[in-house]
FIKOLZA-1660 file (N, C-alpha, C; in steps of 0.1 Angstrom, whole numbers, plus 5000, padded with zeros to 4 digits):
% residues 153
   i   px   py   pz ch aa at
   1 3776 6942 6614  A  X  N
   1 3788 6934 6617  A  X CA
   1 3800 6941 6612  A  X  C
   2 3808 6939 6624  A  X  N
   2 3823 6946 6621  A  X CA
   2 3828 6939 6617  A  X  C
   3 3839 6942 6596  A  X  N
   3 3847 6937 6592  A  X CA
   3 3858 6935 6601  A  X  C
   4 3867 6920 6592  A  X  N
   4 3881 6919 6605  A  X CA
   4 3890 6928 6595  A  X  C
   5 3901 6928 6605  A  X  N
   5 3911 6931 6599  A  X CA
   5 3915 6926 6585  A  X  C
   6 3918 6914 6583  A  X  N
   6 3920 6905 6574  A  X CA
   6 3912 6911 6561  A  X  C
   7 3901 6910 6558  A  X  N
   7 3889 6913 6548  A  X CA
   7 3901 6931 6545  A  X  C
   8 3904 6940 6552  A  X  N
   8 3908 6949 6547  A  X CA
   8 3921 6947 6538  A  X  C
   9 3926 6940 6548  A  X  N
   9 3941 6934 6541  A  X CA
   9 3939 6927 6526  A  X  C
  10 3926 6917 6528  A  X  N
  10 3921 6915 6514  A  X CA
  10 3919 6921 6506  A  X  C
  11 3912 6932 6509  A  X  N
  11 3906 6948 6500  A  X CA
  11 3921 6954 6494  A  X  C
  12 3933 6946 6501  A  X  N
  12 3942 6957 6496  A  X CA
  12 3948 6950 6484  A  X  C
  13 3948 6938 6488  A  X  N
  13 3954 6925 6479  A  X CA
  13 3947 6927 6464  A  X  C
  14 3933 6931 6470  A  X  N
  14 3924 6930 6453  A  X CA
  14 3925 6943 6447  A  X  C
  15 3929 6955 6454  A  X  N
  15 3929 6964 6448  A  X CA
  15 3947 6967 6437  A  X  C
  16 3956 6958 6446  A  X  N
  16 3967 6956 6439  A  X CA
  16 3964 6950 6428  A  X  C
  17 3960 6936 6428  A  X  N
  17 3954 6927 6413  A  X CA
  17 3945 6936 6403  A  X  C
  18 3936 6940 6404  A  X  N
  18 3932 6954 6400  A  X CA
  18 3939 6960 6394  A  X  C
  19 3947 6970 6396  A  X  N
  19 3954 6978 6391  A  X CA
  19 3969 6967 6378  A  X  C
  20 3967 6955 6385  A  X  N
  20 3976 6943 6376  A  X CA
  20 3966 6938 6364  A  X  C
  21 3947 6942 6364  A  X  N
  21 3945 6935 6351  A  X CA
  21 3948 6937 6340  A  X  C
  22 3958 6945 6337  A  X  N
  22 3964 6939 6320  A  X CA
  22 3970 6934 6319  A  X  C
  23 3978 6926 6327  A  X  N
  23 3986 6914 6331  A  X CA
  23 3977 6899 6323  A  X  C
  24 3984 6890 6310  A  X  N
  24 3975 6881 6311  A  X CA
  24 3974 6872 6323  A  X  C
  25 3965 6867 6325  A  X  N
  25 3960 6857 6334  A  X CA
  25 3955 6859 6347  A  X  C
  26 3957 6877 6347  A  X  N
  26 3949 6887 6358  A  X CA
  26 3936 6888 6356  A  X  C
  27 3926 6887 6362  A  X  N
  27 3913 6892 6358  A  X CA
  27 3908 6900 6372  A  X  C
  28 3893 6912 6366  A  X  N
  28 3889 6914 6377  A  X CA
  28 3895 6928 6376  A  X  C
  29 3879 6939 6375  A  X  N
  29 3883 6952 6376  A  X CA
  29 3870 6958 6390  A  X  C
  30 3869 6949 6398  A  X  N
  30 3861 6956 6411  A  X CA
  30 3849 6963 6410  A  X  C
  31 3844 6958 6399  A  X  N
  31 3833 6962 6393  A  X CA
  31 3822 6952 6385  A  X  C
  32 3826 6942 6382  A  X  N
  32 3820 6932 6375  A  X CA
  32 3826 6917 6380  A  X  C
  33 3816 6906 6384  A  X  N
  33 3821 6894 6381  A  X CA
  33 3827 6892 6374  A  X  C
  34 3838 6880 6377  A  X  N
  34 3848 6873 6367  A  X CA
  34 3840 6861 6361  A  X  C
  35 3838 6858 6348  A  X  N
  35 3834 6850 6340  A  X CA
  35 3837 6851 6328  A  X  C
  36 3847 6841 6328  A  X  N
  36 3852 6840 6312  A  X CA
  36 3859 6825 6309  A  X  C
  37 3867 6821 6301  A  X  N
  37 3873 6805 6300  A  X CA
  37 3880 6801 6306  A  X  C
  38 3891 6808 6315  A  X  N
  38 3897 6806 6327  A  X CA
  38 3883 6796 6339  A  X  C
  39 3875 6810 6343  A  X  N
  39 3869 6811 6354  A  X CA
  39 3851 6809 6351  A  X  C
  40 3849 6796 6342  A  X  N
  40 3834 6800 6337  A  X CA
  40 3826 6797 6351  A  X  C
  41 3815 6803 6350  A  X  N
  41 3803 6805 6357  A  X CA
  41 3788 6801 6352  A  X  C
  42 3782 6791 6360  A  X  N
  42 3773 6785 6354  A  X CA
  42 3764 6790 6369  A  X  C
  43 3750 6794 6361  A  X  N
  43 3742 6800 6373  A  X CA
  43 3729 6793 6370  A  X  C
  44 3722 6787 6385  A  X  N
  44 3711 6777 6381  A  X CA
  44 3702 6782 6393  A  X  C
  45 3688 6779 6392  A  X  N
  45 3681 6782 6398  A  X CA
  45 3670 6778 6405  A  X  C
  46 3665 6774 6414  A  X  N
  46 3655 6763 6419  A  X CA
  46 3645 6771 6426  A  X  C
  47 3637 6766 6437  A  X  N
  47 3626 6775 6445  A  X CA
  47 3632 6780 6456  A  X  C
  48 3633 6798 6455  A  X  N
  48 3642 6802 6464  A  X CA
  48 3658 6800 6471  A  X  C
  49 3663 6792 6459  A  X  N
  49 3676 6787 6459  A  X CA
  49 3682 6795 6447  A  X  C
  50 3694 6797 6446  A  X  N
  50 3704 6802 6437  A  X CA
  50 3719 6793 6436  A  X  C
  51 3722 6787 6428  A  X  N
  51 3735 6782 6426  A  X CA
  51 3746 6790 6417  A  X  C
  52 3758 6787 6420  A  X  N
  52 3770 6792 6413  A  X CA
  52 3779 6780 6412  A  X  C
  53 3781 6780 6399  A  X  N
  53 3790 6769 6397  A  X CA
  53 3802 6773 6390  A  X  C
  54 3812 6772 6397  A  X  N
  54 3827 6780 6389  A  X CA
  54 3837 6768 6389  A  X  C
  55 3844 6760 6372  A  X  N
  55 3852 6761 6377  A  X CA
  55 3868 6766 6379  A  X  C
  56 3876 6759 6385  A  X  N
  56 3891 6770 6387  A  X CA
  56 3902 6756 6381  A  X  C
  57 3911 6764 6377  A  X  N
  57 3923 6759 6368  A  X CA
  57 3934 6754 6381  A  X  C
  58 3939 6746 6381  A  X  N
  58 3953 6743 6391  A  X CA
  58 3964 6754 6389  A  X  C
  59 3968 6755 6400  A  X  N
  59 3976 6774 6398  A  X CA
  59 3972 6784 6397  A  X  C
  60 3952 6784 6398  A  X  N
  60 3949 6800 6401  A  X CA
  60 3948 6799 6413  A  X  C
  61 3945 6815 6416  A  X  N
  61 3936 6819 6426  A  X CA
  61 3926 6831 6427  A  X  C
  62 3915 6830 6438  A  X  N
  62 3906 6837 6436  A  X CA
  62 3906 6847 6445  A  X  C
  63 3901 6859 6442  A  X  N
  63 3897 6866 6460  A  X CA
  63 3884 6866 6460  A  X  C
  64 3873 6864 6469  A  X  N
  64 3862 6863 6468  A  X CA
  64 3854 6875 6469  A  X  C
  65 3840 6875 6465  A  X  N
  65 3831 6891 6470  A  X CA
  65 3833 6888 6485  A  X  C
  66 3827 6902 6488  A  X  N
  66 3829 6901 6504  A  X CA
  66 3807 6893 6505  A  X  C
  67 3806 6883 6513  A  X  N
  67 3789 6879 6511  A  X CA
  67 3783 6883 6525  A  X  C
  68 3768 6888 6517  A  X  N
  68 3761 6894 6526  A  X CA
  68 3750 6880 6533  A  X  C
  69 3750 6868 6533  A  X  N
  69 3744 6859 6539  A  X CA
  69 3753 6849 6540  A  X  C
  70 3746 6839 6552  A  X  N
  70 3757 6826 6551  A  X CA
  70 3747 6818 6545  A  X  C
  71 3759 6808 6539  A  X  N
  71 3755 6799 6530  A  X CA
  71 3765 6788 6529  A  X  C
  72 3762 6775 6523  A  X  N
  72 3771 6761 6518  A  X CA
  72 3775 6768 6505  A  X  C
  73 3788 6763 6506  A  X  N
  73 3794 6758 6497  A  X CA
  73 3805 6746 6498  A  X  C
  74 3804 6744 6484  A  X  N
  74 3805 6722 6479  A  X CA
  74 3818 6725 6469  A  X  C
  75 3831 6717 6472  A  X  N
  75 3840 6713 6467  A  X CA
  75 3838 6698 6460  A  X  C
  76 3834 6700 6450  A  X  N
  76 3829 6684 6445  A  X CA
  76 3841 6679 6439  A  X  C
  77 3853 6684 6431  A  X  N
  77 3860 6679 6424  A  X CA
  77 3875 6689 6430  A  X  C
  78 3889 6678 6431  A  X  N
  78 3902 6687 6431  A  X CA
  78 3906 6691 6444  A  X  C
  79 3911 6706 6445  A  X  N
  79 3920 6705 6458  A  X CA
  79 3917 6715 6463  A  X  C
  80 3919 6723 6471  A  X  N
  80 3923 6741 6475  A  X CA
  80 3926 6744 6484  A  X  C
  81 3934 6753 6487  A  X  N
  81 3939 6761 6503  A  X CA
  81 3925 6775 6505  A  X  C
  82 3918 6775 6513  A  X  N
  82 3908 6783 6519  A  X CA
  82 3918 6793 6529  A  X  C
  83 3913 6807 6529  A  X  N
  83 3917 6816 6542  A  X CA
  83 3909 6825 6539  A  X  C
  84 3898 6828 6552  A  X  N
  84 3889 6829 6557  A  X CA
  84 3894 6836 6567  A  X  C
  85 3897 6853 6566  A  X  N
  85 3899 6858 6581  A  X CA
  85 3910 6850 6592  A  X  C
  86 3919 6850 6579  A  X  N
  86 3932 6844 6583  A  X CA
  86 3932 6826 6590  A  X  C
  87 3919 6822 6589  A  X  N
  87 3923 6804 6591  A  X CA
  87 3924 6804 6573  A  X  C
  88 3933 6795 6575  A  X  N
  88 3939 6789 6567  A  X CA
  88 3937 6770 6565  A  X  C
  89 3927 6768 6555  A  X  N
  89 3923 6751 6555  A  X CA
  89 3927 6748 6541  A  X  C
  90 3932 6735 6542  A  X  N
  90 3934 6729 6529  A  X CA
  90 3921 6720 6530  A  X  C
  91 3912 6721 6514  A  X  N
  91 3904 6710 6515  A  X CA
  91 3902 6701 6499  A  X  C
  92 3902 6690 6501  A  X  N
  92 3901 6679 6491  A  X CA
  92 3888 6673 6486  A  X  C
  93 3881 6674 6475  A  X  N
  93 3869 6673 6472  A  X CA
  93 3867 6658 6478  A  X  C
  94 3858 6651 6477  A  X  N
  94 3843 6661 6479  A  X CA
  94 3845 6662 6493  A  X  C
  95 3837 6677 6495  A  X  N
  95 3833 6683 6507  A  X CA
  95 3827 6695 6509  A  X  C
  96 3820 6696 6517  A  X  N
  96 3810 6713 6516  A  X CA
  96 3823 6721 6537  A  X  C
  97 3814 6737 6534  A  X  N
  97 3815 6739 6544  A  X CA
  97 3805 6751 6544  A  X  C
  98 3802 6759 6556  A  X  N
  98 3794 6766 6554  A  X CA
  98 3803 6778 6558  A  X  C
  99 3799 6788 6545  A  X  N
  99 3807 6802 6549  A  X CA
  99 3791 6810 6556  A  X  C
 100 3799 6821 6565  A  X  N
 100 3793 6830 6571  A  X CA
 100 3792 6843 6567  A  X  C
 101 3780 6851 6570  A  X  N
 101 3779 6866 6565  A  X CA
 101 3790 6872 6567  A  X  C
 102 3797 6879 6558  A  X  N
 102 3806 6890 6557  A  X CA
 102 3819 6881 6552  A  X  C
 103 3819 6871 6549  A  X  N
 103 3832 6864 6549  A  X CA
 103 3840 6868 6534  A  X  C
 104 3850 6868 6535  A  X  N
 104 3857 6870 6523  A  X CA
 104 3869 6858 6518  A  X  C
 105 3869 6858 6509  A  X  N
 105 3881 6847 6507  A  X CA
 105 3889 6846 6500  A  X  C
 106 3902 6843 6505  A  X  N
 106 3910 6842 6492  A  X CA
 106 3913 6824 6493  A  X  C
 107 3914 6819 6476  A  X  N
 107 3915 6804 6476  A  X CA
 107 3921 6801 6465  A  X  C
 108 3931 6793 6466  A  X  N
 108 3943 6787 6458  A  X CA
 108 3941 6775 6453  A  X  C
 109 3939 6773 6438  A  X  N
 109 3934 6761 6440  A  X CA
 109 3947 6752 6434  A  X  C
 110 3947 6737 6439  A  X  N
 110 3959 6728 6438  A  X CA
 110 3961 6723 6427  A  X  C
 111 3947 6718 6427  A  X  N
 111 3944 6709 6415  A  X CA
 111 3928 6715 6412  A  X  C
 112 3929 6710 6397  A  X  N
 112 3916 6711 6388  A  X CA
 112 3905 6712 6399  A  X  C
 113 3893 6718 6396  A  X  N
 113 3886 6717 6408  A  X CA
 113 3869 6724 6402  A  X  C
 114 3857 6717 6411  A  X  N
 114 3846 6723 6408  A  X CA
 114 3842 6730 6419  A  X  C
 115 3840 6742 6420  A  X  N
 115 3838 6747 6432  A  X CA
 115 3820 6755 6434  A  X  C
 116 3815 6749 6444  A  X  N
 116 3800 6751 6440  A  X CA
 116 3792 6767 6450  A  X  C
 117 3783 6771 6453  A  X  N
 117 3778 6780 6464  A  X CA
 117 3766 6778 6460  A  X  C
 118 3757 6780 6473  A  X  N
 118 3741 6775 6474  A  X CA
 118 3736 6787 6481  A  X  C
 119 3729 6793 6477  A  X  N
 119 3726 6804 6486  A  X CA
 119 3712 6808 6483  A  X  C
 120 3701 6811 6493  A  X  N
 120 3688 6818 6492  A  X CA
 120 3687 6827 6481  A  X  C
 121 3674 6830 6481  A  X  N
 121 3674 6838 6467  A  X CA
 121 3653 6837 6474  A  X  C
 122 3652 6846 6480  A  X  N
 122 3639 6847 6485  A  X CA
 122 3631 6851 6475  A  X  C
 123 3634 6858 6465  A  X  N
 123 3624 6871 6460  A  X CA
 123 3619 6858 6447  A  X  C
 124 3630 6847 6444  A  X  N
 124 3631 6840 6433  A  X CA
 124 3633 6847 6421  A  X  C
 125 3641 6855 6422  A  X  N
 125 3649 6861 6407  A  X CA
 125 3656 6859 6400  A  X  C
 126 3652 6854 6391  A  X  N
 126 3668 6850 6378  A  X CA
 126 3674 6862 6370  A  X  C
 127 3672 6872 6377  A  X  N
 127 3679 6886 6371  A  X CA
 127 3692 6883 6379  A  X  C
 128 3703 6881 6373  A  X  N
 128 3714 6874 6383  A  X CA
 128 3721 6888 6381  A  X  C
 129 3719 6900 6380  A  X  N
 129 3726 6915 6383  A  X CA
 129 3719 6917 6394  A  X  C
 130 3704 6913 6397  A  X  N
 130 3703 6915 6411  A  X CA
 130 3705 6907 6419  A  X  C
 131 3705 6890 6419  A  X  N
 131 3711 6877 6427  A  X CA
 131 3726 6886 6432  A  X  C
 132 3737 6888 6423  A  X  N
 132 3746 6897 6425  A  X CA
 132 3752 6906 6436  A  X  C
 133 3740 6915 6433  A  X  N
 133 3741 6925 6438  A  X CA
 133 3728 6925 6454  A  X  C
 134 3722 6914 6456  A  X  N
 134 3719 6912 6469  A  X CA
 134 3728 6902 6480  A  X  C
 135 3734 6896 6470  A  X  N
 135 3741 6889 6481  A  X CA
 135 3758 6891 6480  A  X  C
 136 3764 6899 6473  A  X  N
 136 3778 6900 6467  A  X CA
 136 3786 6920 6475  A  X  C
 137 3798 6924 6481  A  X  N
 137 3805 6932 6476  A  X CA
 137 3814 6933 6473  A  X  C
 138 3822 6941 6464  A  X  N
 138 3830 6942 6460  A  X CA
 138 3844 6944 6470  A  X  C
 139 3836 6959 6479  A  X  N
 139 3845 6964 6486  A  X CA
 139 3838 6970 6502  A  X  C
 140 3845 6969 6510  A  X  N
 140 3843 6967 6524  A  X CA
 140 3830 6979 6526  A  X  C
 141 3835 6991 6520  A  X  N
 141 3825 7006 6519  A  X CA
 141 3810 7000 6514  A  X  C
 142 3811 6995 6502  A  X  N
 142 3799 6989 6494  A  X CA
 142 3789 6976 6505  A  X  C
 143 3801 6972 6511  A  X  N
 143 3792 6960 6526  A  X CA
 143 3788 6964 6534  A  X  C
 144 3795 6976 6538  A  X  N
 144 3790 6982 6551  A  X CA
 144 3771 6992 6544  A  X  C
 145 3775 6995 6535  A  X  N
 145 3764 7010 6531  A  X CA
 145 3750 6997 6526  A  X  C
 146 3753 6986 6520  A  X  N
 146 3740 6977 6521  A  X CA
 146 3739 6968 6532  A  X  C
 147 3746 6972 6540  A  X  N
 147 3738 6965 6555  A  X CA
 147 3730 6974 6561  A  X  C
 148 3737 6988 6561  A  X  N
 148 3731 6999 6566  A  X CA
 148 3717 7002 6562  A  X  C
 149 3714 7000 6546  A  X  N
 149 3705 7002 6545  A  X CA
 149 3691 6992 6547  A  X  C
 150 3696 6976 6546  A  X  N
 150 3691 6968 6547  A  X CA
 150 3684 6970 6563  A  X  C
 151 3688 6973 6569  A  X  N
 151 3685 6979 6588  A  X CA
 151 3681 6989 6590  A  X  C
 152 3679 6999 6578  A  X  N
 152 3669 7010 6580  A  X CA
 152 3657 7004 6571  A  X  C
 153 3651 6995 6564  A  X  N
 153 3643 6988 6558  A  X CA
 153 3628 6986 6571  A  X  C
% end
C-alpha cells in the first residue's frame, strides 16, 4: 500500500516535534511510545484482542504511529478534531470509527477526553514491545520495510 502524501507531510510535522522534545510539554523521540502523566496508557488484553487506552488533556495534540491493520477505535469521553490523510472530522464522545491500514493521524483534542483502540493481536501476546512493534510505525521507511517483509513471509 502506497503512503499519501499527507502521512509524509506528517513524518515531517513529527520529525519537527522531535527535534522540539526538550520543550516542556513536548514529548516523543521516534523511538519509543509516549506514556507518561500527560498521556498515560493503559494496555488490556482479551482472546486475540489488544486494547489501548490513552487519556489526552484539553489543548494537546497527538501524531499517531503510522498502523499496520485496521481497526475500531472508541471516543468514550470529550471532544477532538481527527485528520486522517487530510479529512478533517471533529468528533464528540461517545463514538467509535474505524481507522484503516496505514492510516496516520494527527488529533487535537478539545476537551478532556478517553480515547480508546481495539485491535487483533492473533499470536495472543502480552509482550506489548511486540503488540507494538506488530502493529505500530514510527516512520514511513519503517512501514514500508514491515509490509515488505510481511509479503515475503
Amino acid at each position: 500500500m502506497e503512503l499519501s502524501i499527507f502521512n509524509k507531510q506528517v513524518e515531517e510535522l513529527q520529525n519537527l516535534m522531535i527535534s522540539a522534545n526538550n520543550i516542556e510539554g513536548v514529548y516523543g523521540d521516534g523511538k519509543n511510545y509516549v506514556d507518561n502523566d500527560d498521556f498515560p496508557i493503559v494496555h488490556e488484553f482479551s482472546d486475540q484482542l489488544y486494547m489501548r487506552k490513552m487519556e489526552m488533556k484539553a489543548g494537546s495534540f497527538v501524531i499517531s504511529a503510522l498502523h499496520h491493520t485496521a481497526h475500531f477505535w472508541f471516543l468514550l469521553s470529550g471532544k477532538i478534531v481527527v485528520n486522517t490523510n487530510g479529512d478533517i472530522v471533529e468528533h464528540t464522545a461517545p463514538c467509535y470509527e474505524t481507522s484503516l491500514e496505514g492510516a496516520k493521524r494527527v488529533i487535537y483534542c478539545i476537551e478532556d477526553c478517553l480515547f480508546i483502540n481495539v485491535h487483533k493481536n492473533p499470536t495472543n501476546t502480552k509482550d506489548i514491545d511486540k503488540v507494538e512493534d506488530y502493529l505500530y510505525s514510527f516512520t514511513i521507511d519503517e512501514y514500508n520495510k514491515k509490509n515488505k517483509e510481511k509479503w515475503q513471509e
